[in-house]
N, C-alpha and C positions, 0 to 999 in steps of 0.2 A: 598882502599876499599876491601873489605874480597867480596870473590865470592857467598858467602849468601847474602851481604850486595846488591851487584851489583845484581844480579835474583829479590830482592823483589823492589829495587828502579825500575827496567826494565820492573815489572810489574805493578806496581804504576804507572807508566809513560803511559803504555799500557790503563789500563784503564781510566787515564786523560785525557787520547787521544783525540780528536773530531772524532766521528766517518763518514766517508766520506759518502755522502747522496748515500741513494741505488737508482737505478732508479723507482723502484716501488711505491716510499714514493714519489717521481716525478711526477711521474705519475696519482697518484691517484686522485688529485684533478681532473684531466682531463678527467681521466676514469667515473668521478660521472657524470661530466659534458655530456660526451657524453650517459652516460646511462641514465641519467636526459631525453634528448633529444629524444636519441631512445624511450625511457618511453610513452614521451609526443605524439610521431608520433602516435607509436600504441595506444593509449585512443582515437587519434581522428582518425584515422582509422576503431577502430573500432564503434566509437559511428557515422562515416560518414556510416558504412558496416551498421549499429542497423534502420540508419535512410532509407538507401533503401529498406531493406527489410521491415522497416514496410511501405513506398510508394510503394513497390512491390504488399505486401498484400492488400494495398489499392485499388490499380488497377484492380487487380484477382479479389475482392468483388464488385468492382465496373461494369467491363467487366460483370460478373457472374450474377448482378441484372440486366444489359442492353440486356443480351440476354434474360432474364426472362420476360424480360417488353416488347423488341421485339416477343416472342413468344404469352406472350399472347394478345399482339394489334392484331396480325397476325387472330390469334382465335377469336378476337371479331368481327376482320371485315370482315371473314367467315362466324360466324353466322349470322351478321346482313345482308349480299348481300343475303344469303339464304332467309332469313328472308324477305326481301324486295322481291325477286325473289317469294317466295308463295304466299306471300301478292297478290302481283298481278294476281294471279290461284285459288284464294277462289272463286272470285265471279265467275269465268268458270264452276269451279265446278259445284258451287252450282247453276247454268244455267243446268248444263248435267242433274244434278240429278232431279232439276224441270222435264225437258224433258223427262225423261225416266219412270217416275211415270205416267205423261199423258198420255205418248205413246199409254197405251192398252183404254184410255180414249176417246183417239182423233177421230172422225171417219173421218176427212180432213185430210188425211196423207199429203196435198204436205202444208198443213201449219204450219206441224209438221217439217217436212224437212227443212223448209224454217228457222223455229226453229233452227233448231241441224246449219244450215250455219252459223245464225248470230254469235252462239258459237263459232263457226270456229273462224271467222273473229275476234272475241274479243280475242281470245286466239292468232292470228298472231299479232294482237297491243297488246298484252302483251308482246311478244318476239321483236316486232320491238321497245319497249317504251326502252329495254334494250340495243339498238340497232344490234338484231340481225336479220338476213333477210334469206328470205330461195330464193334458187335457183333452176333449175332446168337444163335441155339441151334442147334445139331448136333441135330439127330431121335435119339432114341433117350436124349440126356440126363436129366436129373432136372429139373423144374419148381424155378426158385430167387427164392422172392421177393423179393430184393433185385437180380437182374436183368432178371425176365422181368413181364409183365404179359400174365395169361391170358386170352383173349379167345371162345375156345368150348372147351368140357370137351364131348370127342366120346367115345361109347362105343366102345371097344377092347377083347373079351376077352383078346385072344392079346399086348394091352403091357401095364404095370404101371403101375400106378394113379399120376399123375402124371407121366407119359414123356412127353417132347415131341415132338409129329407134325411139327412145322415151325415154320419163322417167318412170322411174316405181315410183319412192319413191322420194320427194324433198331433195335436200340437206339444211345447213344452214350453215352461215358467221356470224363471226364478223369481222369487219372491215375487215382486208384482210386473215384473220386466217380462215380454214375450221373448224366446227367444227363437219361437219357430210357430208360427199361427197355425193353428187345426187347417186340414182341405177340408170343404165342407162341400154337398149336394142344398142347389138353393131354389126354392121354389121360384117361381111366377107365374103373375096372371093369364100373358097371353104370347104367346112364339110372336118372336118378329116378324113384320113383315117381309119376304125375298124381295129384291128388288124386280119391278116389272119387265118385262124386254119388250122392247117398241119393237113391233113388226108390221 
């Protein structure tokens, strides 16, 4: 064979060849497969990400109308204690204002007086109907600052230092809550001292 003859049979041979499989022509099925899969994670990753945030926004809207609908019960049931609470001070009222039109009319002032008390007394069973009571201090008590509000500290040797001389102004309760402390007159033992003036 002529060494022409031998190079082109050598390469006629070459390209006959079966070419040996590369790994990547291997691989590639596996590669789809796996990227198939990863593919598939992420869609539902994100359509599980698509589905809380819209249950998120759901929530927000939902929380958002329950504090709305909390604030306005809040406000209705404001206005209507109010409401109920005047209700029951019209007809006081409109007792005072009888009375004070007669006033210069009346010439029995103690039946006019006797007038203006029962006003009184209906205007405490309004406030006791809401269950609220008024109190006062018994002279002779202990000064208590959670019900009384002291209003003059007079000297007394013969009470004890804090004794209550009277009430000036009632106080009022609900249930056990103050909602306005007695003024009270409160003893002590000795007047303070005035400050000296240097001269």
């Amino acid at each position: 064979m002529t060494e022409k003859k031998k190079l082109s049979h050598e390469k006629h041979s070459a390209e006959e060849a079966p070419i040996p499989n590369e790994p990547a022509q291997e691989e590639a099925p596996e590669a789809a497969e796996a990227k198939e899969s990863v593919q598939a994670e992420l869609e539902k990753a994100r359509a599980q990400a698509a589905e809380y945030l819209d249950g998120w926004k759901h929530a927000q809207a939902d929380f958002a109308n329950y504090r709305k609908r909390i604030e306005r019960d809040e406000a209705e049931a404001r206005v209507q204690a109010i409401a109920r609470a005047a209700a029951r001070w019209f007809p006081i009222l409109d007792d005072f204002e009888r009375a004070l039109k007669e006033k210069s009319a009346k010439e029995n002032l103690e039946q006019w007086a006797a007038g203006v008390e029962l006003i009184y007394r209906k205007g405490v069973a309004a406030l006791e109907a809401d269950g609220v009571t008024s109190f006062g201090a018994e002279t002779g008590t202990e000064f208590d600052p959670g019900l009384h509000e002291a209003v003059t500290m007079e000297p007394c040797p013969d009470k004890k230092d804090g004794e209550i001389l009277g009430t000036i102004r009632c106080g009022y309760r609900l249930g056990d809550r103050v909602l306005r402390p007695a003024q009270v007159r409160v003893a002590c033992q000795a007047e303070a001292n005035p400050p000296r003036e240097n001269g």
